[in-house]
Structure formats: C-alpha cells, structure tokens
N, C-alpha and C positions, 0 to 999 in steps of 0.2 A: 489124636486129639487128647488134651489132657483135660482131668475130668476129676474130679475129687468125689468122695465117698459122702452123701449126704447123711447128716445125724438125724433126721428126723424127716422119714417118708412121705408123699401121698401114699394112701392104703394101698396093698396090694403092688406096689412101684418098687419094689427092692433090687431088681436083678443088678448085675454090670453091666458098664457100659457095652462092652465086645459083645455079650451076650443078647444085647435087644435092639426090637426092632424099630421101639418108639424112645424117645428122648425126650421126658418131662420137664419144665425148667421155669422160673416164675421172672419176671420182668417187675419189679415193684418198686411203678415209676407214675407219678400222680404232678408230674411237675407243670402242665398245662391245664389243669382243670381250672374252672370257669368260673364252678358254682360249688361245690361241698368236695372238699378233697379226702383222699384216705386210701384208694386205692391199693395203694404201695403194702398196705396191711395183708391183703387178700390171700395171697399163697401161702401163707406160714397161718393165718387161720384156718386157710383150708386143709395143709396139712395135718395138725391139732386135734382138728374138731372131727376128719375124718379117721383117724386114728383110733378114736374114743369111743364112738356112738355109731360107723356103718360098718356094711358088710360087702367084701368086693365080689360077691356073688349078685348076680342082675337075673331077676325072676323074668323082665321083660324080654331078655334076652338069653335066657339061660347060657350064663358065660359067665367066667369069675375072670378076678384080674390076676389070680393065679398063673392062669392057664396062657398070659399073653406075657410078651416079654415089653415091659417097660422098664428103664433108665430113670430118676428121680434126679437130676444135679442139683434142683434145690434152686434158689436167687441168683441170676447174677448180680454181678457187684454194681451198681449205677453208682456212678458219683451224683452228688450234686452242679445243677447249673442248666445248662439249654440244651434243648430235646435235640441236634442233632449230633453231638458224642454220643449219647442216650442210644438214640438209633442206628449208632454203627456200631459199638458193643450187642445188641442184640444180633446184628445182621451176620458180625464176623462169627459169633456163638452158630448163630441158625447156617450160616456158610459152611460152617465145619461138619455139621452134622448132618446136611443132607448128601455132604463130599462122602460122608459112612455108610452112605444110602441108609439112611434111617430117619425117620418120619420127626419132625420135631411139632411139640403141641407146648402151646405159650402159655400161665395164668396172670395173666396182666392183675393190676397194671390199668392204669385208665386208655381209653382206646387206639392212642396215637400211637403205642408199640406195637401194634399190628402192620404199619409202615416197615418197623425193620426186621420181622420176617416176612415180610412178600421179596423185599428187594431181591435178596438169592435168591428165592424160591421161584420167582418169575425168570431169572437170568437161566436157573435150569430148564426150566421149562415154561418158555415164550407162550405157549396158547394157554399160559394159568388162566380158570376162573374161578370167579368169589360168591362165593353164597356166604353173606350178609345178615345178621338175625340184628336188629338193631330199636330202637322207639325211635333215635333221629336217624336223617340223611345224612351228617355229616360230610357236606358234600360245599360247605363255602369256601372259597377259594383261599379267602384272607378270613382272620378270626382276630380281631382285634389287632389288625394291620401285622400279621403275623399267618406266612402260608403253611406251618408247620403246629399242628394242634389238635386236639379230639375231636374238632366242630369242621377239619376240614382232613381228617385220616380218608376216609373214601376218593376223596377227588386226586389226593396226591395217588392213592392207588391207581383210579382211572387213568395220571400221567405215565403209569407204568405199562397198564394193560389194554386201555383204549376202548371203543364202542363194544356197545355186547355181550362185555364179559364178567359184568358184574348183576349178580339177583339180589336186589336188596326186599329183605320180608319184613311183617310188622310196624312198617314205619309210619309215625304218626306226629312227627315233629318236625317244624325244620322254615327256615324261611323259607317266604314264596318264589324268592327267584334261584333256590335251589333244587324245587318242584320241578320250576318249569326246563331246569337246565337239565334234569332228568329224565326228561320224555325224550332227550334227543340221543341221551347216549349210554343209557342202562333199564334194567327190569326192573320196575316198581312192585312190589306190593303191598300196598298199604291197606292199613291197619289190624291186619291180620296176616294168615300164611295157610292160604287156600289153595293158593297155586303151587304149590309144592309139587305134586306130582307133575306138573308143565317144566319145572326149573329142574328134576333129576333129569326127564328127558331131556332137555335141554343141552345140561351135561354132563352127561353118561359118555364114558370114552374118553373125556377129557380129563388133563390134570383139573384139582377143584380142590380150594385153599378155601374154609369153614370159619368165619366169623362170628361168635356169638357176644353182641353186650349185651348181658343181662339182663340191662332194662328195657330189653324188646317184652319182655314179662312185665305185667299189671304190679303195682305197687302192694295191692293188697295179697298177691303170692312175695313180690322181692321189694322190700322197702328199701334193705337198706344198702341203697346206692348212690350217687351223689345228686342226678338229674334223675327223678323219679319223673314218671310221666303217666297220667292215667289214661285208660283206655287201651291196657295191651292184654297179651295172651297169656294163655294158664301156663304152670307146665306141663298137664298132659298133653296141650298142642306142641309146643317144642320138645317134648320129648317122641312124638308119632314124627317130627319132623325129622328128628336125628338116627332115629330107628329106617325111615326110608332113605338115607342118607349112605343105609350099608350098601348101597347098590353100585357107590360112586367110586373113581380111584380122588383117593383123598390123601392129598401128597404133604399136608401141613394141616394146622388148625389152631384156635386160640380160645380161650372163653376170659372177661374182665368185666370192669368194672363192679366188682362185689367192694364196696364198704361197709366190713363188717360191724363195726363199733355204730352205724348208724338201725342197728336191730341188735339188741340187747337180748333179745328173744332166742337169736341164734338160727333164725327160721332161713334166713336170707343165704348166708354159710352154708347149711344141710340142702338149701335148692341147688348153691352153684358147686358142691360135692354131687352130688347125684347127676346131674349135669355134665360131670365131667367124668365121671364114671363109666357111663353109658354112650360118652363120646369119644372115651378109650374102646370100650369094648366092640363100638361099630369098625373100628380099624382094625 
C-alpha cells in the first residue's frame, strides 16, 4: 500500500506504516449535513491541539501511545461533490489496510463516512457487529429523498449486517417511525449507556466495529458540534464505556462529528482527543 509520511501527527502516532499495528487516517467530509456544517475541520484540529496541550500517557489505563504502534496517514483526499465517490475512497483506503491485517480507526468527518469503512470491514468479516455511541438513531431510510446521509448512516449499515448486530447507546433523538423500526431489528439504549455491560456480553468473541458521534455526549461537556442535542452523557460515562470495551476483539473504529470552530473554548477538541486517545489505547 502506498502511504505517504504525514507532517503533522496525532500525539504519540509516529511509527511507519510496516511497523504498526493500527492505521490512523481522517475522512474530512461534512458534505451531507443537515444543520451546522464543519466537520471536515476536525482531524487537523485534533491533530494541533493534541500536539500542544496533552500527554499520550492514560493514567486510566496506565498505557502511553508510545508503547503501541500506530500509523498517522493524516486526510485522505475527498474531492468535492456526492457522498458515494466520498465513500468508495474511504472504503478502498480502509480495503487496503485491513488486507495489512492492521486495525484502521477513522476521525470523521460528519457520520456518513462510517458507511465506507464498514463496507470492507464486513466483506472480511460477515458476523461484524456495531456498537453505536450516538444522541440520534440515524436510522431513516430517506433523508430528504436522499438513502445516503448522516440521518440515515445506521440503516445503510443494517443493509450490510442485518438483525442483531447493531447496539445502539445514548440515543435520544430521532423520529418516531425510526424508534419503532428499531425494536424489530436492533439493540436500543436510550438515553444513556447502562447496558453496557449486557452489549460486551453480547459481543465478546465477535468481530465488533466501534462507533462514536460525539454528540452521544451532553452539549454542556461537547458543544461544539453541528446537531447538539441535550440530555446526554458525561464523559466519564463514555469513557467507563470504552475502558469495558478492552475485553472485545475490535476489528475497526471511528470517533466524528467534532465541529471545532463551533467552541472557541477549545473544550470540545480536548474531549474528542482524549476520546481517542483512550480508544487507541483499548486496542
């Protein structure tokens, strides 16, 4: 695979490519958002602002990012224009890299690039499931007479992986006939993420692809993101969630929607670095 030398790291993300076992890479593509766009910003802030202000030593895990071997390739190139070029550039990237047997982890990117690493990711392995951190369902079929979009990324999943195989957490948005389309063919949790320890048992053993949008988190921890939704979780609940999470085999992963410029403060940035930090360090 060829693979260019990124100038400008996430922390602790230096190795080569031959060398590791995970493959960092940003997707920063915002071209179906809805309602506040920006997306597309997120990984080159994250890399930045992680650079500057943290440490890739995790006291919760006593683990530094030293000590693991990640790849940083930095953006792919998205053109402008409609999400499904968009999604077959991500997929042939995420294609190649699980062909290295090596772990690829996404920084979207607003949520619909999550479509294009499952697609390979499932082709490898048929019994993928999805543990979901999200405030919506994303789970409408059509989203403004359109089946390809952030408001309908889960259900296109579901066309891939079918009943059962998706645990969606936190969810506290979302229309009602996407509720109810949910009690037939996936795991609920709403409005929080209590059941956690029910969804590792779950599946433990299995492949298991790790979705986090960020605004499964409360606005007044992560403001700035495009659909802010109130009434979610801190992060020391998502991070006890990602910490139980070292039990699983965890064959891919993503964390998005950070709009940084929509927190000025910077606070929203420093969550979705720690975030991904500790969602390295579980692998």
């Amino acid at each position: 695979m060829k693979t260019n030398k990124n100038i400008q790291n996430f922390i602790g993300c230096d190795k080569e490519y031959e060398e590791a076992d995970i493959v960092l890479f940003g997707a920063p593509y915002d071209g179906t958002t809805s309602y506040r766009p920006g997306t597309r910003f997120a990984a080159k802030a994250m890399r930045m602002e992680s650079s500057l202000g943290f440490e890739t030593y995790s006291p919760y895990q006593d683990k530094d990012l030293t000590q693991i071997s990640v790849f940083d390739h930095g953006d792919l190139v998205l053109p402008y224009g409609g999400p499904e070029q968009i999604l077959d550039i991500i997929s042939d990237f995420t294609r190649d890299v699980i062909k290295d047997n090596k772990i690829p982890i996404m920084i979207g990117g607003e949520h619909l690039v999550t479509l294009g690493t499952i697609r390979p990711i499932v082709e490898k392995y048929p019994d993928l499931h999805i543990i979901h951190f999200d405030a919506h369902t994303d789970l409408r079929h059509e989203f403004f007479d359109k089946e390809l979009s952030h408001a309908t990324v889960m259900r296109r999943v579901w066309d891939l992986v079918g009943d059962g195989k998706i645990f969606q957490m936190g969810i506290r948005s979302g229309d009602k006939t996407e509720f109810e389309w949910a009690k037939e063919h996936l795991y609920q949790n709403k409005y929080n993420c209590n059941d956690i320890d029910y969804i590792i048992e779950k599946t433990k053993g299995k492949p298991v692809y790790v979705t986090i949008d960020l605004d499964v988190l409360d606005p007044s921890v992560f403001p700035g993101t495009g659909t802010p939704e109130p009434g979610g979780i801190d992060f020391t609940t998502l991070l006890n969630c990602i910490l139980k999470m070292s039990e699983l085999n965890i064959v891919g992963a993503d964390i998005n929607e950070l709009s940084p410029h929509y927190d000025p403060s910077g606070a929203s940035t420093a969550v979705a670095i720690k975030t991904l930090r500790e969602l390295l360090l579980v692998l």
